[in-house]
N, CA, C and O atoms as a Tripos MOL2 file, in Angstrom:
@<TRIPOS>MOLECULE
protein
  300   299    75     0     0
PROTEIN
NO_CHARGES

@<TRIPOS>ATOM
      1 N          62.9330   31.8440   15.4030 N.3       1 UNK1
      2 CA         63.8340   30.9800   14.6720 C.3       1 UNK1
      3 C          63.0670   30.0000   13.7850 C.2       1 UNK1
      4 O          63.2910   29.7060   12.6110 O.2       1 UNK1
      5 N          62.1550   29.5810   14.5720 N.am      2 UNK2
      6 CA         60.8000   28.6350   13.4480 C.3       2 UNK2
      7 C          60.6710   29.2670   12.2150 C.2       2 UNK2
      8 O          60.8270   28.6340   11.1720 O.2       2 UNK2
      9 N          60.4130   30.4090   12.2300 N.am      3 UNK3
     10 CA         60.0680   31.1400   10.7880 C.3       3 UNK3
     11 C          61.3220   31.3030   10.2110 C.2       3 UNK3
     12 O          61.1170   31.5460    9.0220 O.2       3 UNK3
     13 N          62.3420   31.2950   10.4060 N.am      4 UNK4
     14 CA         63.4840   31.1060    9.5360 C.3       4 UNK4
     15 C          63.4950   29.7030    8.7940 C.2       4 UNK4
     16 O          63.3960   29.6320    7.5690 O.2       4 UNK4
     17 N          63.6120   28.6740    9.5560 N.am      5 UNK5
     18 CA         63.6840   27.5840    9.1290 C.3       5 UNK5
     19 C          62.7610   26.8340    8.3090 C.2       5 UNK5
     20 O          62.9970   25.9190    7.5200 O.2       5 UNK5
     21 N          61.1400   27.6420    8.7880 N.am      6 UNK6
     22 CA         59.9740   27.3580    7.2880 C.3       6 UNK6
     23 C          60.6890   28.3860    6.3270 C.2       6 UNK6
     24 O          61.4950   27.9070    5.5280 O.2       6 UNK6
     25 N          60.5050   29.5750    6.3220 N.am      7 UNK7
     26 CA         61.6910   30.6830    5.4210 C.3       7 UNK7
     27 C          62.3530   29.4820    4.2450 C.2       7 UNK7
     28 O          62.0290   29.2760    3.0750 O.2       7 UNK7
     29 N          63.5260   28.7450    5.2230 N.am      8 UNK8
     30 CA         64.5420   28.3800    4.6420 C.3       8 UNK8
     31 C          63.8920   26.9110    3.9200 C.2       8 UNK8
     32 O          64.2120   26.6810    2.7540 O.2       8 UNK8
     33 N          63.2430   26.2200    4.4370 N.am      9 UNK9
     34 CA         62.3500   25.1360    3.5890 C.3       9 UNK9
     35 C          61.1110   25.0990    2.5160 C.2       9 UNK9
     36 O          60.6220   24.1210    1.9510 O.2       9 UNK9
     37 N          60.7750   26.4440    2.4240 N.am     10 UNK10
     38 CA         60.0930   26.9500    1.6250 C.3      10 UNK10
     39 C          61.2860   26.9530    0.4650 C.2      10 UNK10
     40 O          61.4690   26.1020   -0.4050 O.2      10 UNK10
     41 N          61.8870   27.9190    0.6660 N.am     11 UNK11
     42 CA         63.3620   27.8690   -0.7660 C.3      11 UNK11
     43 C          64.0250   26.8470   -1.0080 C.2      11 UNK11
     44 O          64.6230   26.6480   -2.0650 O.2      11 UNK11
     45 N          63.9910   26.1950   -0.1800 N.am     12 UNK12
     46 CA         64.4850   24.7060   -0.4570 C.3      12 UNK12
     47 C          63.4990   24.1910   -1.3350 C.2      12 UNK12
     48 O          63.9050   23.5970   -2.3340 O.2      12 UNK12
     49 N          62.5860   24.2770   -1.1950 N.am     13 UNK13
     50 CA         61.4080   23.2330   -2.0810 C.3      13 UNK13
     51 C          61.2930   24.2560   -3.1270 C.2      13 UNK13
     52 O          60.9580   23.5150   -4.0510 O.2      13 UNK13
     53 N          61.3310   25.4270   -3.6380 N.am     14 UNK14
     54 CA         61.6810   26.1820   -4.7950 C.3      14 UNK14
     55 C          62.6340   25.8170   -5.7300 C.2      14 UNK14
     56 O          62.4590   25.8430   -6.9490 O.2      14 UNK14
     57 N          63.7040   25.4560   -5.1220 N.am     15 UNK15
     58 CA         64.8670   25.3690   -5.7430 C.3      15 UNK15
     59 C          64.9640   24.2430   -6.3580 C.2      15 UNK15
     60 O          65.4020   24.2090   -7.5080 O.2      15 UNK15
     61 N          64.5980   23.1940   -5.7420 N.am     16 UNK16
     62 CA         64.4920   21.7110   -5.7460 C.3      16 UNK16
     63 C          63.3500   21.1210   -7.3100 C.2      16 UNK16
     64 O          63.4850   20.1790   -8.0900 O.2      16 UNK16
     65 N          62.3120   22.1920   -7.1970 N.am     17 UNK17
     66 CA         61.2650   22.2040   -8.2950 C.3      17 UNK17
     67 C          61.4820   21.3660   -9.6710 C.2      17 UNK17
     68 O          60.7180   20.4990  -10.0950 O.2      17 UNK17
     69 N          62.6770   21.8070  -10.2700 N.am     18 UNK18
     70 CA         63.3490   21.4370  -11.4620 C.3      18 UNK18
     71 C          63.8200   20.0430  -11.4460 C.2      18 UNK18
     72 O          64.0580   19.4380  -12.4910 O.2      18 UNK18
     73 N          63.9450   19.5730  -10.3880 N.am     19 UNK19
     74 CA         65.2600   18.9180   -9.7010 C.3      19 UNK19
     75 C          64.2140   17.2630   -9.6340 C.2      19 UNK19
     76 O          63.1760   17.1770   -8.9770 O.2      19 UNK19
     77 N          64.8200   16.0890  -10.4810 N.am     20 UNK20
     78 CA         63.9560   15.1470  -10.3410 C.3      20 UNK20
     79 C          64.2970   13.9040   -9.1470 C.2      20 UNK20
     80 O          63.4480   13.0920   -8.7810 O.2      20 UNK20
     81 N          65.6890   13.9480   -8.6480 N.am     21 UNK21
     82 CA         66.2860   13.5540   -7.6380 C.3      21 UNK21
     83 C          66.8340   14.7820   -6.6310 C.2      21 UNK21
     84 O          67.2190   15.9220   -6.8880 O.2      21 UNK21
     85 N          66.7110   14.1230   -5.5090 N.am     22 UNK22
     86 CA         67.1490   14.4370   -4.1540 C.3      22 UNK22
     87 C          68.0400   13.7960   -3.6210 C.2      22 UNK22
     88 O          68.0950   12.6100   -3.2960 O.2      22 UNK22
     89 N          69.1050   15.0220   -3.4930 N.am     23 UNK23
     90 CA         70.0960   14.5200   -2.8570 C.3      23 UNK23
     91 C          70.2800   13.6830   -1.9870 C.2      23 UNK23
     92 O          69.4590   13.9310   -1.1040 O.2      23 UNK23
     93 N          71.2850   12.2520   -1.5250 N.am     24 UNK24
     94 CA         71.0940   11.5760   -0.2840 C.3      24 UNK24
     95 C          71.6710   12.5350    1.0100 C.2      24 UNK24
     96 O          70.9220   12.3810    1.9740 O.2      24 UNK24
     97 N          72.4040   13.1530    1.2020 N.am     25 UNK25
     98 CA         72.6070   13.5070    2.1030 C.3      25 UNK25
     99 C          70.9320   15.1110    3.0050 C.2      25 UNK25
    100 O          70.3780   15.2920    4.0900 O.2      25 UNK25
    101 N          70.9110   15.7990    1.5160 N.am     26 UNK26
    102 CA         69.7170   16.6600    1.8800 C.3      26 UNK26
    103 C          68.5360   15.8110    2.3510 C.2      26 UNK26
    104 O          67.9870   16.1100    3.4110 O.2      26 UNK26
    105 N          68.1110   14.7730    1.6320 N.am     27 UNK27
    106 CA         67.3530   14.1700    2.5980 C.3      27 UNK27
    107 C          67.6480   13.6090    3.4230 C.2      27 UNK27
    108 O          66.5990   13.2690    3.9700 O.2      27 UNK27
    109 N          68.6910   13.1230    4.1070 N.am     28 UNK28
    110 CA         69.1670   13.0360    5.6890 C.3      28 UNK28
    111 C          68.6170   13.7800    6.5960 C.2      28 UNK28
    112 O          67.9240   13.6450    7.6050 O.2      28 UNK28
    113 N          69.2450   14.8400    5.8030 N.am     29 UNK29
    114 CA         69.6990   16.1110    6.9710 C.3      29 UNK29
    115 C          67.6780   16.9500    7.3670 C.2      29 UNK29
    116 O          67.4410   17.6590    8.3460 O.2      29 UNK29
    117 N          66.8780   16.6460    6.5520 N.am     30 UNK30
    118 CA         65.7020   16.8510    6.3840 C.3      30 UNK30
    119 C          64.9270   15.8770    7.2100 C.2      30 UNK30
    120 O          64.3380   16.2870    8.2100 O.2      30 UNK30
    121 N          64.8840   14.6870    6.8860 N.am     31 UNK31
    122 CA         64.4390   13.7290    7.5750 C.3      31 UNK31
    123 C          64.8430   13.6750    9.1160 C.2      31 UNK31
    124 O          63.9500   13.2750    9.8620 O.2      31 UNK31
    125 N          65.9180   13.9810    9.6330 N.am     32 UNK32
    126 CA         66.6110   14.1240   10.7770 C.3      32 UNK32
    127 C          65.7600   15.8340   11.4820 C.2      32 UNK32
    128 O          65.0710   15.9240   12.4980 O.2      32 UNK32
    129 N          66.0880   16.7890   10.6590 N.am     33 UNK33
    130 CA         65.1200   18.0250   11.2110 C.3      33 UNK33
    131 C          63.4770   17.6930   12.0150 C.2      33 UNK33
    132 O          63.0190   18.0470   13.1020 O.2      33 UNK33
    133 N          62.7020   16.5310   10.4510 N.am     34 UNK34
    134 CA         61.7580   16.8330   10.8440 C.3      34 UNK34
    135 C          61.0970   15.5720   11.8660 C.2      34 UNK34
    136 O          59.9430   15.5580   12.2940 O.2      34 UNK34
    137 N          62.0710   14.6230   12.1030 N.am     35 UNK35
    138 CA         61.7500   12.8230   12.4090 C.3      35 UNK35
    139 C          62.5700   13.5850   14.0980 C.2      35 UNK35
    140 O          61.6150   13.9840   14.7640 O.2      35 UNK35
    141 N          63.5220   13.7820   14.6500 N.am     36 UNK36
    142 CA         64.4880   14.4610   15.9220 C.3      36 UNK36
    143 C          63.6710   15.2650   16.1420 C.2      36 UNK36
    144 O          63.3380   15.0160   17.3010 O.2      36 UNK36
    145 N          63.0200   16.2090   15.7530 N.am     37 UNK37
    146 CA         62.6110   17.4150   16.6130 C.3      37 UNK37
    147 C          61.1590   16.7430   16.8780 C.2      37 UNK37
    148 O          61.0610   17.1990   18.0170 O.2      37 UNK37
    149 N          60.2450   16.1890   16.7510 N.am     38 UNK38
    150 CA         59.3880   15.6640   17.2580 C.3      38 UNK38
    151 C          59.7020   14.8770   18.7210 C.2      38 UNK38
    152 O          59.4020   15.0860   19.8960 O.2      38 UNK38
    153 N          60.6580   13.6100   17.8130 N.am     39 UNK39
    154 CA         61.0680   12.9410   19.1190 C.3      39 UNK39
    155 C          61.5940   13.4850   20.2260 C.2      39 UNK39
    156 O          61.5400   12.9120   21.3140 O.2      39 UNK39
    157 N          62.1640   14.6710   20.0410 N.am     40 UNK40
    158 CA         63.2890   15.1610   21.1510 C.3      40 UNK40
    159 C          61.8880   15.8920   21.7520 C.2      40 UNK40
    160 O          61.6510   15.7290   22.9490 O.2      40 UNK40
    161 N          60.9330   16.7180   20.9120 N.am     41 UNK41
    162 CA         59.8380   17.2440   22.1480 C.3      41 UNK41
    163 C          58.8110   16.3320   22.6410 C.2      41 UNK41
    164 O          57.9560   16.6940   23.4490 O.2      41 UNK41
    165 N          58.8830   15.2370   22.1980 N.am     42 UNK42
    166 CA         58.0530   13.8340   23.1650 C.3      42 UNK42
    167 C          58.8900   13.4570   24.3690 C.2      42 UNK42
    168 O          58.5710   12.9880   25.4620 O.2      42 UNK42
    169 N          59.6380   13.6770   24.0320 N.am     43 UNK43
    170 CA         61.3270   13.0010   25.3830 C.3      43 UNK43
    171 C          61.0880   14.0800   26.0910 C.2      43 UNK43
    172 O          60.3300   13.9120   27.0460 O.2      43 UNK43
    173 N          61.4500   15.0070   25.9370 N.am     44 UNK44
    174 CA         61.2890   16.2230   26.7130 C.3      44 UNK44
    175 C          60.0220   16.5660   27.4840 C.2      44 UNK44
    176 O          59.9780   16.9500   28.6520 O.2      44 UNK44
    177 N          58.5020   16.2770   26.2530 N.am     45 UNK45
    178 CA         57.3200   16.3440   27.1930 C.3      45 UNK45
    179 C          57.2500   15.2690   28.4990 C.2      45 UNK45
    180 O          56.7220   15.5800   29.5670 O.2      45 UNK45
    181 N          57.7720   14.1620   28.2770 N.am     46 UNK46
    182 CA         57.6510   13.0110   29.3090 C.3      46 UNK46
    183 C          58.2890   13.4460   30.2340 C.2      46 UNK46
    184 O          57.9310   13.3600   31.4090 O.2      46 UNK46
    185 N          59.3200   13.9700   29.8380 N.am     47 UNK47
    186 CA         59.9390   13.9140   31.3070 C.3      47 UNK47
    187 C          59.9360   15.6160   32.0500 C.2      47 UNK47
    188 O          60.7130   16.1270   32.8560 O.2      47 UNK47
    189 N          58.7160   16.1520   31.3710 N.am     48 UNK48
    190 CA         58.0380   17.1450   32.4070 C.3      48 UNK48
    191 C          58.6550   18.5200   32.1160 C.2      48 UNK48
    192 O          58.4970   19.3920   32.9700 O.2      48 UNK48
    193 N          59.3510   18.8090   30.9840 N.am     49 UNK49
    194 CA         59.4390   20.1470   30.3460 C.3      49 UNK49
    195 C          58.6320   20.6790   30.1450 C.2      49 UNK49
    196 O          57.7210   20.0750   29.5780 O.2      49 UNK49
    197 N          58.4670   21.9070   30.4180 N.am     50 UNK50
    198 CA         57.1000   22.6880   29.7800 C.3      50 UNK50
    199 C          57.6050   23.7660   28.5020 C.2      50 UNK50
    200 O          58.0460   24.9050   28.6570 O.2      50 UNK50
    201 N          57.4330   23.1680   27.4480 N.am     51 UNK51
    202 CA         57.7070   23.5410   26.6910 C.3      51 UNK51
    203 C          56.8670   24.8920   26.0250 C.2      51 UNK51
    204 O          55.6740   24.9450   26.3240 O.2      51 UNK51
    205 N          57.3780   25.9230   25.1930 N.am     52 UNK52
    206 CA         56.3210   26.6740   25.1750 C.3      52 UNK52
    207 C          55.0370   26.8080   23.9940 C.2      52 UNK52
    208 O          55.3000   26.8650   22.7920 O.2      52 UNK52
    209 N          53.9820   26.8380   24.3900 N.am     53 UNK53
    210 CA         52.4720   26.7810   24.1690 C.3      53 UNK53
    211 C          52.7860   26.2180   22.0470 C.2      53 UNK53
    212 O          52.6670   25.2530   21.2920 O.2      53 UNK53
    213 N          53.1660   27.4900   22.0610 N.am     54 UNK54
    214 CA         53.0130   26.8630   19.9440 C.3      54 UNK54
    215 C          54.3620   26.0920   19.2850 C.2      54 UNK54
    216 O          54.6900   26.0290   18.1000 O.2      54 UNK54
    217 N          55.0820   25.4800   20.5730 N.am     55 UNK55
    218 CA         56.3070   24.5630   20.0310 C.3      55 UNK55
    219 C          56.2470   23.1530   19.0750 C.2      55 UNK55
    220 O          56.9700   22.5810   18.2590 O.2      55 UNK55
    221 N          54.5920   22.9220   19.8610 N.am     56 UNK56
    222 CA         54.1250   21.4350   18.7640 C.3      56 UNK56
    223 C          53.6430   21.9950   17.4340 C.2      56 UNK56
    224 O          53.8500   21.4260   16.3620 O.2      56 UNK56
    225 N          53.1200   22.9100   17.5390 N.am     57 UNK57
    226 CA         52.2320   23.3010   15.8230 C.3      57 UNK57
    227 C          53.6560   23.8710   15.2620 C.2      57 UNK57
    228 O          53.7510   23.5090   14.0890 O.2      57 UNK57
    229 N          54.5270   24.4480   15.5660 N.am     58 UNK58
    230 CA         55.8090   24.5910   14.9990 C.3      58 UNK58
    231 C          56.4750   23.5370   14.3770 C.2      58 UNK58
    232 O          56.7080   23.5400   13.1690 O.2      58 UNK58
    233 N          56.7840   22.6670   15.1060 N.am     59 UNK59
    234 CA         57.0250   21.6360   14.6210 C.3      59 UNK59
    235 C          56.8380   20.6910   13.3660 C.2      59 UNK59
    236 O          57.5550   20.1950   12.4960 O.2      59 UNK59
    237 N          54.9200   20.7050   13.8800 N.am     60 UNK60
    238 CA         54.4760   19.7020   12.8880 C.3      60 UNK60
    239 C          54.4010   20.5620   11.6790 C.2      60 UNK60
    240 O          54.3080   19.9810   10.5980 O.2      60 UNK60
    241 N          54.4350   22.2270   11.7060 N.am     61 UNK61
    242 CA         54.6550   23.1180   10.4610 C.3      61 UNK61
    243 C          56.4590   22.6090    9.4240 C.2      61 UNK61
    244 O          56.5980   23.1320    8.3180 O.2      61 UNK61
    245 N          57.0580   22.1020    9.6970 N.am     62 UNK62
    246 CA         58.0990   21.8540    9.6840 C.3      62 UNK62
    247 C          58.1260   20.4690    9.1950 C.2      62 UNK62
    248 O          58.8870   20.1110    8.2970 O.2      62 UNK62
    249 N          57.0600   19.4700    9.9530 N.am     63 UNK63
    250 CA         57.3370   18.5760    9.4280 C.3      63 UNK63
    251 C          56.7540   18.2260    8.1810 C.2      63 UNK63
    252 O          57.0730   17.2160    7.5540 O.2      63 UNK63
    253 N          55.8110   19.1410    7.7790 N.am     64 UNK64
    254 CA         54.8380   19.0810    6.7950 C.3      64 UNK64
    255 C          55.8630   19.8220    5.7520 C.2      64 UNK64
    256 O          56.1310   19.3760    4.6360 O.2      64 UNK64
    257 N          56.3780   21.0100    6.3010 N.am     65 UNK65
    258 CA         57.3370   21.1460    4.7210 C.3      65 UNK65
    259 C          58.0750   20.7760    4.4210 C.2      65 UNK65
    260 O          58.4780   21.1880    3.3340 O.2      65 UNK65
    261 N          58.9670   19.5620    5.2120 N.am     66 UNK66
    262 CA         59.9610   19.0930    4.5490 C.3      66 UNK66
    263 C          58.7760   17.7230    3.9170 C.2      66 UNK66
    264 O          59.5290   17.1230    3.1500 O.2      66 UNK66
    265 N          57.6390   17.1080    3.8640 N.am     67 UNK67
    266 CA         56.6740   16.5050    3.5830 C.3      67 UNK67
    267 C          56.8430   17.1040    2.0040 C.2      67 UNK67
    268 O          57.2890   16.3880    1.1070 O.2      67 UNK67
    269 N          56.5410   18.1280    1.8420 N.am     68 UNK68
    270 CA         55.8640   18.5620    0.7090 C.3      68 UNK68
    271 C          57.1880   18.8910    0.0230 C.2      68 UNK68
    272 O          56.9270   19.3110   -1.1040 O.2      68 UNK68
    273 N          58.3910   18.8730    0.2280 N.am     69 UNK69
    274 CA         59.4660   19.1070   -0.5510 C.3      69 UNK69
    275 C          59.7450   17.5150   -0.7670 C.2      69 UNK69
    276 O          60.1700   17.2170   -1.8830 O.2      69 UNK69
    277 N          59.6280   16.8530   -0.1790 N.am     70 UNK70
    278 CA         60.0780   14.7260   -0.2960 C.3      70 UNK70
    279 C          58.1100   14.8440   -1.8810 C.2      70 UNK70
    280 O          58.0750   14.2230   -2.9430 O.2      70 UNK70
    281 N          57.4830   15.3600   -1.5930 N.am     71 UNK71
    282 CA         56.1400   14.9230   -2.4690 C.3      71 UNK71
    283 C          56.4540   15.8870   -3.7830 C.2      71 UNK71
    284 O          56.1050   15.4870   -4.8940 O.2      71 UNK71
    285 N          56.9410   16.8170   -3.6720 N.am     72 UNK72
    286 CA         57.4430   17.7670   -4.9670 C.3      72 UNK72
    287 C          55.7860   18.9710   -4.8000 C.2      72 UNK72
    288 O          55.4400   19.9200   -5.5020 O.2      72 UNK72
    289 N          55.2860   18.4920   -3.8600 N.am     73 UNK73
    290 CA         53.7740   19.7630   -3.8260 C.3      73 UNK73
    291 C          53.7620   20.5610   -2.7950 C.2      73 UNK73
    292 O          53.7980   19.9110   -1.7500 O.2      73 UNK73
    293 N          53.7130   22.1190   -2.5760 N.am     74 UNK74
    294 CA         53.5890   22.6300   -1.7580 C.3      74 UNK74
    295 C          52.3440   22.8550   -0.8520 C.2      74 UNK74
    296 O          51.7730   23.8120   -1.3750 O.2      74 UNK74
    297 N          51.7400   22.5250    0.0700 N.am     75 UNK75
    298 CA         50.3130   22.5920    0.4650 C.3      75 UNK75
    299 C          50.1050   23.0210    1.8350 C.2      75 UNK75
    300 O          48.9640   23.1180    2.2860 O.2      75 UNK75
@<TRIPOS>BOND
     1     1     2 1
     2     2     3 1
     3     3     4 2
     4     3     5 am
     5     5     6 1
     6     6     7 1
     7     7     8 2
     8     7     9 am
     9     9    10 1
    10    10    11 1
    11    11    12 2
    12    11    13 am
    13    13    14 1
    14    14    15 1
    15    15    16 2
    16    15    17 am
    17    17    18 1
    18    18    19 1
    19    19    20 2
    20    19    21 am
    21    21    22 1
    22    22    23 1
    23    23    24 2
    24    23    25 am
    25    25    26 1
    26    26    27 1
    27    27    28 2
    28    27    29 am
    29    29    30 1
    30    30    31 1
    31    31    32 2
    32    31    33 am
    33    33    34 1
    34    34    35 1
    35    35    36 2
    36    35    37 am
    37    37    38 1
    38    38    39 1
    39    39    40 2
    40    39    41 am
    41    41    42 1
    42    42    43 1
    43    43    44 2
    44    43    45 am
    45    45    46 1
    46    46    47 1
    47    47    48 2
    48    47    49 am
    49    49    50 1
    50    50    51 1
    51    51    52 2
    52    51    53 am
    53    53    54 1
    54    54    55 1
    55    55    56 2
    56    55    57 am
    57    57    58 1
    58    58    59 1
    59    59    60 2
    60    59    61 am
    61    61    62 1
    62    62    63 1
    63    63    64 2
    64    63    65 am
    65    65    66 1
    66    66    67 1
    67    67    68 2
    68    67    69 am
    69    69    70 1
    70    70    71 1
    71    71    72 2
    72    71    73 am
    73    73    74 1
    74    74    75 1
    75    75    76 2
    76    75    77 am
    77    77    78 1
    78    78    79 1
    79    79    80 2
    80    79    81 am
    81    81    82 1
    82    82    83 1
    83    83    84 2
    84    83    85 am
    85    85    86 1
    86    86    87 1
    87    87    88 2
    88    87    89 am
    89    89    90 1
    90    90    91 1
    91    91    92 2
    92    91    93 am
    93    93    94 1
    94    94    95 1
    95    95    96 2
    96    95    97 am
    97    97    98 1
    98    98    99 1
    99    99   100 2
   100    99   101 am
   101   101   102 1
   102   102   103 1
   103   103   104 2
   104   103   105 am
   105   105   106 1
   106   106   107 1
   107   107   108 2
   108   107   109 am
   109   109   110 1
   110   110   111 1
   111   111   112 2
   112   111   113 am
   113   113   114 1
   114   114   115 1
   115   115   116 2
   116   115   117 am
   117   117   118 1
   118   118   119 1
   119   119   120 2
   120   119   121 am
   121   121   122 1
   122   122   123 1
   123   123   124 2
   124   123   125 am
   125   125   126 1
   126   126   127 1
   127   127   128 2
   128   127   129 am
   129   129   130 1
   130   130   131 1
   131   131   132 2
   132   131   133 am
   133   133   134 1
   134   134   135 1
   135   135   136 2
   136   135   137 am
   137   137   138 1
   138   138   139 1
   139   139   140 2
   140   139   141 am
   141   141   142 1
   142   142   143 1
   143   143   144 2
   144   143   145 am
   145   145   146 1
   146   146   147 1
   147   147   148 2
   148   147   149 am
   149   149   150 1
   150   150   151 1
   151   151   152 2
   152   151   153 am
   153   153   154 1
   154   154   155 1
   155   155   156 2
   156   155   157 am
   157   157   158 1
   158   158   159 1
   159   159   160 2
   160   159   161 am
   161   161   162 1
   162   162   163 1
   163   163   164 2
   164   163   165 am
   165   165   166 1
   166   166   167 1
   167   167   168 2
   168   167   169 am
   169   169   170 1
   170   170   171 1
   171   171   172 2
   172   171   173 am
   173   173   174 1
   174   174   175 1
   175   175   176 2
   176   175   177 am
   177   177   178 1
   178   178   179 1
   179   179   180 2
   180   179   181 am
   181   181   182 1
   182   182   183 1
   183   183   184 2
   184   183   185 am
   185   185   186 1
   186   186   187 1
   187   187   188 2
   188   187   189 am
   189   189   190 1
   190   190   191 1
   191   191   192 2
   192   191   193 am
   193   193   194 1
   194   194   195 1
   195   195   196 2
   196   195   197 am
   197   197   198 1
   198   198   199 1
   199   199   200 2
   200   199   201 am
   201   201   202 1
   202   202   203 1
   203   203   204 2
   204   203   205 am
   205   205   206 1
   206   206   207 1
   207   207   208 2
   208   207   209 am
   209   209   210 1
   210   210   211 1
   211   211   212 2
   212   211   213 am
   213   213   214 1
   214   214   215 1
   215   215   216 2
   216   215   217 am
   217   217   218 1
   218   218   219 1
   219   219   220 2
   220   219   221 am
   221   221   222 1
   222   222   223 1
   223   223   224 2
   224   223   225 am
   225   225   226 1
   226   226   227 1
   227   227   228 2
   228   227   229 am
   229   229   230 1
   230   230   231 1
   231   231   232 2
   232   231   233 am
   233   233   234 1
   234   234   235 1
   235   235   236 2
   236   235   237 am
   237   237   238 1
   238   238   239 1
   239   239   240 2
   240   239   241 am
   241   241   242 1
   242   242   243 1
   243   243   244 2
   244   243   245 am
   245   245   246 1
   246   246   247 1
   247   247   248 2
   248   247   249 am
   249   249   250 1
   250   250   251 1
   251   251   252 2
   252   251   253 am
   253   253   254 1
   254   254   255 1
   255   255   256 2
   256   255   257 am
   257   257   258 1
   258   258   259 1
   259   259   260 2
   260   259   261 am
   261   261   262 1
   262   262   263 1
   263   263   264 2
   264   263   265 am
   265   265   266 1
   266   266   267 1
   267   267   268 2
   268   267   269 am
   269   269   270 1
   270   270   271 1
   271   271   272 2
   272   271   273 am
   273   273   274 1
   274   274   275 1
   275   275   276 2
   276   275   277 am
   277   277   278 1
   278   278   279 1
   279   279   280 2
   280   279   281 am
   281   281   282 1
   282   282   283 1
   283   283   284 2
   284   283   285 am
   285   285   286 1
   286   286   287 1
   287   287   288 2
   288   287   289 am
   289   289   290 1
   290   290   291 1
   291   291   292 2
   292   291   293 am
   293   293   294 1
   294   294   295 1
   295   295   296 2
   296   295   297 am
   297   297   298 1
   298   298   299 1
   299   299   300 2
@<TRIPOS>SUBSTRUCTURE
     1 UNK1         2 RESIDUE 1 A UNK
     2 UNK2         6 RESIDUE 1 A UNK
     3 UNK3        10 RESIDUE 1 A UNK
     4 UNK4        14 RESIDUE 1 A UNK
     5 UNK5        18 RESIDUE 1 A UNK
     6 UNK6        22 RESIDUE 1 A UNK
     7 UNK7        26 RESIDUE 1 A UNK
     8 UNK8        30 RESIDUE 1 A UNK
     9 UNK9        34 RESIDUE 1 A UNK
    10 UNK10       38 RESIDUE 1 A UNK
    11 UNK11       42 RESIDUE 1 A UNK
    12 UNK12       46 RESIDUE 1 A UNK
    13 UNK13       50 RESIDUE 1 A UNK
    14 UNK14       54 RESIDUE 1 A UNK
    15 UNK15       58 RESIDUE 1 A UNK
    16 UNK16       62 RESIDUE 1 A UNK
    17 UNK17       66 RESIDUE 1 A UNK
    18 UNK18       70 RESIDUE 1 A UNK
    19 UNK19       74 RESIDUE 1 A UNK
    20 UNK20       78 RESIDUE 1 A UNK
    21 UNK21       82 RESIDUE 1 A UNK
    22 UNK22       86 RESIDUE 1 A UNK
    23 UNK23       90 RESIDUE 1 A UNK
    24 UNK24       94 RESIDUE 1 A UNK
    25 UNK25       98 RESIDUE 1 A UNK
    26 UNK26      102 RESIDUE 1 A UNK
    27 UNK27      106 RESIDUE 1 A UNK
    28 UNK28      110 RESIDUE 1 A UNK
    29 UNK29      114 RESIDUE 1 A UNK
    30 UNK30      118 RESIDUE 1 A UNK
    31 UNK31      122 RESIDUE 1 A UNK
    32 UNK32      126 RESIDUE 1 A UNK
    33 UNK33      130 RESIDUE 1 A UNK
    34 UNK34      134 RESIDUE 1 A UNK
    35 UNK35      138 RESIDUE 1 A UNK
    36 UNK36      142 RESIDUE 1 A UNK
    37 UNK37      146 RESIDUE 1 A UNK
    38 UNK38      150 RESIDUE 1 A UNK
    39 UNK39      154 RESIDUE 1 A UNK
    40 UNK40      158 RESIDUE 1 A UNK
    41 UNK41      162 RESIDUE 1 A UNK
    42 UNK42      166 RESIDUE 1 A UNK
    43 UNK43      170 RESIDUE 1 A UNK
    44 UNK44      174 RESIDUE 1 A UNK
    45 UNK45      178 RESIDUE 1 A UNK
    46 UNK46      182 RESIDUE 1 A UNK
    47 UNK47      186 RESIDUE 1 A UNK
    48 UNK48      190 RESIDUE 1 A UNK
    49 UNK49      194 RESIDUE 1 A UNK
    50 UNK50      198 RESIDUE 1 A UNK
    51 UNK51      202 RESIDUE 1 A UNK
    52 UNK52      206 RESIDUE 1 A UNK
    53 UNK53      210 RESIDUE 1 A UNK
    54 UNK54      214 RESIDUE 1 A UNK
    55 UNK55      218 RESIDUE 1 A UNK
    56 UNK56      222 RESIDUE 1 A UNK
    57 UNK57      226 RESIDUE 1 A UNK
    58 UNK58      230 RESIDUE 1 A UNK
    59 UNK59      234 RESIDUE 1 A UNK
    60 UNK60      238 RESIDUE 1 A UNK
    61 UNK61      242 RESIDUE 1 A UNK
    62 UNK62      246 RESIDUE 1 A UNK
    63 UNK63      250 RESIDUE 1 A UNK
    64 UNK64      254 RESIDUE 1 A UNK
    65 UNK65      258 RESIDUE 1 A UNK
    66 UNK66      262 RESIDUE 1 A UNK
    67 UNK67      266 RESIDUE 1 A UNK
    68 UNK68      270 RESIDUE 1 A UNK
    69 UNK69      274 RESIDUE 1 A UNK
    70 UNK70      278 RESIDUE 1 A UNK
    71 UNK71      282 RESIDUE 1 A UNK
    72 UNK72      286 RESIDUE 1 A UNK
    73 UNK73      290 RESIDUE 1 A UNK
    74 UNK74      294 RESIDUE 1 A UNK
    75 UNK75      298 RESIDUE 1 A UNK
């Protein structure tokens, strides 16, 4: 499902290219993806989930592309 959702933020930051404002609500809903899913797997690590092995580098893959779609550079 991770690779859908880079998939789907990759085309997002394609699309967006042209585009000299960002929507308020798309960056909500972005900021919330990539700011919640961290926190929710820190909450979760504390309190002794074992989450599985490449769930953090997933993540921070995620948080870096919605990064580079808020910077207009893909990297």
């Amino acid at each position: 499902h991770v690779t859908n959702i880079l998939l789907a933020l990759k085309i997002t930051f394609e699309a967006l290219q042209e585009d000299p404002l960002l929507d308020r609500e798309l960056v909500l809903g972005l900021y919330l993806l990539a700011i919640e899913s961290v926190n929710y797997y820190e909450a979760g690590r504390r309190r002794g989930i074992a989450w599985p092995p490449l769930l953090k580098e997933d993540i921070d893959r995620i948080a870096i592309a919605v990064k580079n779609i808020f910077s207009g550079e893909w990297q």
